[in-house]
C-alpha positions in Angstrom: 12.0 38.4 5.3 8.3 38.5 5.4 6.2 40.8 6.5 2.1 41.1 6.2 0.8 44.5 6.5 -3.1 46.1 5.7 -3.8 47.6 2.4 -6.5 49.7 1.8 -9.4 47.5 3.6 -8.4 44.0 4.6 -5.6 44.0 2.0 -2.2 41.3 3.1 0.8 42.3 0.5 3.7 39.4 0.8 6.5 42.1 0.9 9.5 41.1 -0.2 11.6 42.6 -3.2 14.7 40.3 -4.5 17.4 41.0 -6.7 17.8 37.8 -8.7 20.9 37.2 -11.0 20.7 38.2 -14.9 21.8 34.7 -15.5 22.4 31.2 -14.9 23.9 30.2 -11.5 23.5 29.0 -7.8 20.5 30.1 -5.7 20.4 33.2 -4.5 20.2 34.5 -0.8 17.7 37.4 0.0 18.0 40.4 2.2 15.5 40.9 5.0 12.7 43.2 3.5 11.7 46.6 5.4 8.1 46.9 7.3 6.6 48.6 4.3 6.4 47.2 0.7 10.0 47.5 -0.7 10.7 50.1 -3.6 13.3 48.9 -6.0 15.8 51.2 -4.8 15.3 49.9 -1.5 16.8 46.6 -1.8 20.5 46.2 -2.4 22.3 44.6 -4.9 19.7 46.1 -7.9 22.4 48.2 -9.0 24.8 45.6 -9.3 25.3 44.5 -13.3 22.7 42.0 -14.8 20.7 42.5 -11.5 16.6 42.1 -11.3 14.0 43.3 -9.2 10.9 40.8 -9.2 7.6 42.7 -7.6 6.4 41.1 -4.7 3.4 38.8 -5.6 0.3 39.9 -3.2 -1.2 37.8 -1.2 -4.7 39.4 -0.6 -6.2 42.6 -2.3 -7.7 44.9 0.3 -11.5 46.4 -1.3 -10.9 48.9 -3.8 -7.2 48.1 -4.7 -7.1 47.6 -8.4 -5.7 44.4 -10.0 -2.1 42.7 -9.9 -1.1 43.6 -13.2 1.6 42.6 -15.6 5.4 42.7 -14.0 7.8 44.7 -16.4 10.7 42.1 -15.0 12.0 39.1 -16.0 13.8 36.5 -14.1 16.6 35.3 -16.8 18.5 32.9 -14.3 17.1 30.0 -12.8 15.4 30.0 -10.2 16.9 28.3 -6.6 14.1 26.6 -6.0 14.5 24.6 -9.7 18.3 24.0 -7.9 17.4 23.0 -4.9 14.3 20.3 -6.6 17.1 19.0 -9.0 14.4 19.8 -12.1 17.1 19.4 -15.0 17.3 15.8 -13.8 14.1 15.2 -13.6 13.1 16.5 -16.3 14.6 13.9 -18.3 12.5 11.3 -17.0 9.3 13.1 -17.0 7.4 16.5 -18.0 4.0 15.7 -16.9 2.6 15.3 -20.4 -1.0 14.0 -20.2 -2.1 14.2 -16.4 -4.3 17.2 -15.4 -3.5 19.3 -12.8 -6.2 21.3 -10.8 -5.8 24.5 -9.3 -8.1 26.0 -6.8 -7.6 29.3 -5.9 -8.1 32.9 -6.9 -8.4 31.8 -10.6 -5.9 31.3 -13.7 -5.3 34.0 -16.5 -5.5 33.3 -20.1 -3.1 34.4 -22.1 0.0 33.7 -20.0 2.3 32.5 -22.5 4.0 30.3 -20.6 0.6 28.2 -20.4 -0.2 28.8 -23.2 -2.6 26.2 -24.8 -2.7 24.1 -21.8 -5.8 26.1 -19.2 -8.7 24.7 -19.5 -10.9 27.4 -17.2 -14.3 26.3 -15.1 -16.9 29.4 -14.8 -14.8 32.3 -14.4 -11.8 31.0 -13.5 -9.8 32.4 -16.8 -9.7 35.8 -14.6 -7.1 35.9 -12.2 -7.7 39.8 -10.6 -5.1 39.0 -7.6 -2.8 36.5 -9.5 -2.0 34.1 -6.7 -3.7 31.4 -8.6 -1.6 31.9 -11.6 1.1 31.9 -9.9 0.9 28.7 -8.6 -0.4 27.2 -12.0 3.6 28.7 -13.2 5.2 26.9 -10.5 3.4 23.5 -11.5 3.2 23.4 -15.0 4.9 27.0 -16.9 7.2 26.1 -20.2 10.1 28.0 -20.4 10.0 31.0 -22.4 13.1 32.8 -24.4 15.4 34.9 -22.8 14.2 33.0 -18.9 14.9 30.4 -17.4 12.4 30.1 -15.1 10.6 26.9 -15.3 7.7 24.5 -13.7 8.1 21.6 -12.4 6.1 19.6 -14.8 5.9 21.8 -17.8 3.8 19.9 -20.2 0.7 19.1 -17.5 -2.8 20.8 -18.3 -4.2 23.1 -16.0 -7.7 23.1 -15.0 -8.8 26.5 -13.2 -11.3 26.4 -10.5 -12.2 29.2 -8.3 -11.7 28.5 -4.6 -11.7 32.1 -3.8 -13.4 35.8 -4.5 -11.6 38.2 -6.9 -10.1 39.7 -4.0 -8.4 36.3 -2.9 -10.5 35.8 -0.3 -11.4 32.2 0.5 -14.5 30.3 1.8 -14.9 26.4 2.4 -18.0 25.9 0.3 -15.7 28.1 -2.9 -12.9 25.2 -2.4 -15.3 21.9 -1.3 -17.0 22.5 -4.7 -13.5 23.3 -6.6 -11.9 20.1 -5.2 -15.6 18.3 -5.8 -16.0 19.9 -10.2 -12.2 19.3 -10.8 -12.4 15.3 -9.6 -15.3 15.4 -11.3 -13.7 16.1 -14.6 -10.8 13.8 -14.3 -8.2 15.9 -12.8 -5.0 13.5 -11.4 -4.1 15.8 -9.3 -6.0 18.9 -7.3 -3.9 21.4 -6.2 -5.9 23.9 -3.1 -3.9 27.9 -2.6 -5.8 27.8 0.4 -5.6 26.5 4.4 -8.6 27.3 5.9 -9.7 27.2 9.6 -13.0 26.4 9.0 -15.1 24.3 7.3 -14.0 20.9 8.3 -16.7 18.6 7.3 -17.5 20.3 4.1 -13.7 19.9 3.1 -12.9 16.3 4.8 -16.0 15.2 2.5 -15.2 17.1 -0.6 -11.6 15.2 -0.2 -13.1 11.9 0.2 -14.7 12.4 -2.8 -11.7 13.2 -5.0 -9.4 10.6 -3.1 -12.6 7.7 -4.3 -12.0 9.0 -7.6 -8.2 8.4 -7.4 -7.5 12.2 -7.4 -4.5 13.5 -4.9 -5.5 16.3 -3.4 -2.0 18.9 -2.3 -2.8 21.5 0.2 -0.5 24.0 2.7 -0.1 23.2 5.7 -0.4 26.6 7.0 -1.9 30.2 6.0 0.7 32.3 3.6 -0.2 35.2 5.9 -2.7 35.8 8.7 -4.6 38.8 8.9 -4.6 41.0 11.7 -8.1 40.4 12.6 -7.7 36.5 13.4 -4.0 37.3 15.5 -4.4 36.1 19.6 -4.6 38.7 22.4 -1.1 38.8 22.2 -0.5 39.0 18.8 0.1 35.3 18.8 -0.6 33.6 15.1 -2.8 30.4 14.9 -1.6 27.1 14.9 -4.7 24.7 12.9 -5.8 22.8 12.2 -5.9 24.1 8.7 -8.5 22.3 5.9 -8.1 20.9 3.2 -4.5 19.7 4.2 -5.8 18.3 7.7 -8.2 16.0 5.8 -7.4 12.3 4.9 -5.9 11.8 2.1 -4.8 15.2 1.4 -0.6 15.6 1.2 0.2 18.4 3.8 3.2 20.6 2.7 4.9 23.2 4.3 7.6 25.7 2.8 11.4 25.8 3.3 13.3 28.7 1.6 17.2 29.0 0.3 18.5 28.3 3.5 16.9 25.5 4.3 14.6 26.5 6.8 11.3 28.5 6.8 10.8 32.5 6.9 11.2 34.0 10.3 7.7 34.7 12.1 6.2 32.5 9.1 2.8 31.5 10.1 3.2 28.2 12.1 2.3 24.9 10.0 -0.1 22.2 11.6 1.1 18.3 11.0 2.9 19.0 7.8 3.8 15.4 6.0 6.4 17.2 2.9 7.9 20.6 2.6 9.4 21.9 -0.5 10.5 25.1 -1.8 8.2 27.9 -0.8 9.6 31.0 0.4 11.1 33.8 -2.0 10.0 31.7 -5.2 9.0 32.9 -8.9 6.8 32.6 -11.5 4.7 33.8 -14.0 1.8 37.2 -13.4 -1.7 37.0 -14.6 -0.6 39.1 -17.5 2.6 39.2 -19.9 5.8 37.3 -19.8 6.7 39.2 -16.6 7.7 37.7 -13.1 6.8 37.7 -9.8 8.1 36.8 -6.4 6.6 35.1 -3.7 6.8 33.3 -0.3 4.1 30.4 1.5 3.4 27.0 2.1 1.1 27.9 -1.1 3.4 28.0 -3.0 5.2 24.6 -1.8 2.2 22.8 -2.0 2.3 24.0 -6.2 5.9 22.3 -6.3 4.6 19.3 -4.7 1.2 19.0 -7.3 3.7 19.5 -10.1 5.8 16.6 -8.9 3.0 14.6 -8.1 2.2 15.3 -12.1 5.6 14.0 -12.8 5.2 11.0 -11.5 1.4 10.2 -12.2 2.6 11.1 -16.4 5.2 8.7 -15.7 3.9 5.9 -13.5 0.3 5.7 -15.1 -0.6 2.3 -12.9 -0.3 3.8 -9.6 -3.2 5.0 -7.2 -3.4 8.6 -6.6 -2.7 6.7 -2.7 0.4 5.5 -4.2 1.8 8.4 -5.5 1.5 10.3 -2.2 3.5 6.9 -0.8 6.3 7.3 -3.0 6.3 11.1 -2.8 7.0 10.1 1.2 8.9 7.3 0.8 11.5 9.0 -1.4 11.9 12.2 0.2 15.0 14.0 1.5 15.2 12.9 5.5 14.5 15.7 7.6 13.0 16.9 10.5 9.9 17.4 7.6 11.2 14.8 4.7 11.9 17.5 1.7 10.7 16.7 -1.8 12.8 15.1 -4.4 11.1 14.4 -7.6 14.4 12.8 -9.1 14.1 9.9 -6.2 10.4 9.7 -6.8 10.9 8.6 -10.7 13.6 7.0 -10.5 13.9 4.8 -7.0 11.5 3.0 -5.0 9.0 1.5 -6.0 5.1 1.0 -4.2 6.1 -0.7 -1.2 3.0 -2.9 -0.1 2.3 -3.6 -4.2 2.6 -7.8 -5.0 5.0 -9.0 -6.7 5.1 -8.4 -10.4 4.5 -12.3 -10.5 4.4 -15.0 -8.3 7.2 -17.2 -8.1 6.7 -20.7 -9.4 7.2 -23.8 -6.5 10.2 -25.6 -6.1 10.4 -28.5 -8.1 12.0 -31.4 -6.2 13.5 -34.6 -8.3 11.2 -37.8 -8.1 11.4 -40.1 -5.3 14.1 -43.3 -6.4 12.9 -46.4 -6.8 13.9 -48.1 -3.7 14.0 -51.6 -5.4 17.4 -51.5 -6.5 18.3 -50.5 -3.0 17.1 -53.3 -1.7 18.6 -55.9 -3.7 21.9 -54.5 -2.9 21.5 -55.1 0.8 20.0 -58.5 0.3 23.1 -59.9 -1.8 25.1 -57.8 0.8 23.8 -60.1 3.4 23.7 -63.5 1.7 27.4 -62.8 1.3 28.3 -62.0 4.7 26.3 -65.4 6.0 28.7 -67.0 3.1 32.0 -65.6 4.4 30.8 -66.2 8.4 30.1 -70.1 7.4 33.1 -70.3 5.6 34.8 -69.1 8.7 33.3 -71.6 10.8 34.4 -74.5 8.9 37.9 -73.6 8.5 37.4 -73.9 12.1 35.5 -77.1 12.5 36.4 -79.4 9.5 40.4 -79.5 11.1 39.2 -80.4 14.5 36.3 -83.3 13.4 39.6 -84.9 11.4 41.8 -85.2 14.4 39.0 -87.1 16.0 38.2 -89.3 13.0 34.9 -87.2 13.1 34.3 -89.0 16.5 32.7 -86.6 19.5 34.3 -85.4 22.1 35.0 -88.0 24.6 33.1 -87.1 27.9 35.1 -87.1 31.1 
């Protein structure tokens, strides 16, 4: 269903074209898309009544390719991946209102007006040229807009844009070490990173330590949304990580799953993913207009996964950014990789290894009795006894001294 192919220069397009129902109703299952970027014509079901085709969000622009532009399509329906997170529910609980979410990637557009208000841009990171960073910032935190129902998953967080890449998309370790370093910095909850990276390890590792010492979570993929041609094996084998920041402690791994409950065919593999959650044939919001795009990567998971963590750092304002990764873990779906469920993480366990809300008071045992009643029982107990055993023995005496006339026994 994926398939990465060169542009003009280095160029990766995420090819897949969707026809996504006109409104409201189950997920939707995706038809295998051709070799080359699919047309609309080329992918069935558009003809169908109330059917849309979504443009396929890029992935990397090659040199000279212009700009992702506005998408003239709208997604009414919901979106499977809102389905399959259980977002109406919730969404009751919690909409991420007052935690900052930071997003590190190729930038995040102003004017989106589905974020409308809530981007707060570093440097230039209010341009988006390839639009994978505003993407991801829809997934996390977009408000729903008239006439779609496509929604984040914590649509009332702020959004704090960081560059983590060039205007092409292309990453570099020192881009995303100082991202993750500014946004922690500046009070971000939660730092979201587009990118996995095989290099740069000990910039990255330290630029996560920083942000996990100032109780920022840092949510990263677990593997590349494509790999370029240039960086395939002999055999045209793919990588297998360690990719950074993900690999770093205290970053939450995540890996993507798509509507059928497993990942894309010839996906890139994922190293030592801890949660996976919806990734793979996903929408959101362009860098331009109220138009949508589709897309597919462990990216785009890890957005879901920031947006939940939002969620639940908005609703559970006491607990450690260590603590929220806990509870994201402890309350996932069981799988082979446990599958996000915000729902469980509001609304069941609790911290695990946190004390008790207070500590139990000791036992309080009645006085000892005063043992001096006790002992005057026994005493007139045994006074009485002797009484009754003297009694007995001169019943048993006093007849016998009489017969005698009180005389001794005579001796024989």
């Amino acid at each position: 269903m994926r398939n990465v192919m060169k542009g003009r220069g280095a160029g990766l397009v995420l090819a897949v074209a969707v026809a996504l129902p006109a409104t409201v109703g189950p997920a939707f299952a995706l038809p295998a898309a051709p070799v080359a970027p699919a047309a609309p014509s080329a992918s069935p079901g558009v003809d169908g009544p109330g059917a849309t085709l979504l443009p396929p969000l890029p992935v990397r622009l090659g040199e000279g390719n212009p700009c992702t532009g506005a998408s003239d399509r709208t997604a009414a329906g919901t979106a499977w991946s809102q389905t399959a997170l259980g977002l109406s529910r919730a969404q009751r609980i919690s909409r991420g209102g007052g935690v900052t979410v930071a997003v590190v990637d190729s930038g995040v557009a102003s004017g989106v007006p589905s974020l409308s208000g809530r981007v707060e841009a570093v440097g230039g990171a209010d341009e988006d040229c390839l639009g994978h960073g505003t993407f991801a910032a829809g997934l996390i935190a977009a408000a729903p807009e008239k006439g779609s129902g496509i929604t984040g998953v914590a649509p009332q967080a702020e959004i704090l844009a960081l560059s983590g890449t060039d205007d092409r998309g292309a990453p570099s370790p020192a881009r995303v070490a100082d991202g993750i370093r500014t946004a922690a910095d500046r009070g971000a909850q939660v730092i979201y990173v587009g990118q996995a990276l095989r290099t740069g390890k000990a910039e990255l590792t330290a630029a996560v330590a920083h942000a996990t010492w100032r109780d920022a979570l840092v949510v990263a993929p677990a593997a590349p949304d494509a790999v370029p041609r240039e960086e395939l094996g002999p055999d045209g084998e793919m990588p297998e990580g360690p990719y950074w920041p993900a690999a770093a402690p205290g970053a939450l791994a995540v890996v993507d799953f798509g509507p059928g409950g497993v990942r894309q065919e010839n996906a890139p593999p994922a190293h030592d993913p801890e949660l996976s959650a919806p990734g793979s044939e996903v929408v959101s919001v362009g860098p331009e207009g109220s138009g949508h795009y589709i897309g597919s990567g462990a990216s785009l998971a890890a957005a879901g996964v920031a947006g939940a963590a939002a969620l639940v750092r908005a609703y559970h304002p006491e607990l450690t950014a260590e603590e929220v990764t806990r509870r994201l873990l402890d309350t996932a779906y069981p799988s082979d990789i446990p599958r996000l469920d915000p729902y469980a993480a509001l609304s069941l366990l609790g911290d695990r290894t946190a004390p008790p809300a207070h500590t139990p008071a000791p036992a309080q045992m009645p006085p000892a009795t005063d043992p001096t009643p006790h002992n005057r029982a026994l005493t007139i107990a045994a006074a009485a006894l002797a009484a009754v055993l003297l009694l007995a023995a001169l019943a048993a005496v006093i007849p016998r001294g009489r017969t005698r006339n009180w005389h001794p026994p005579t001796t024989p």
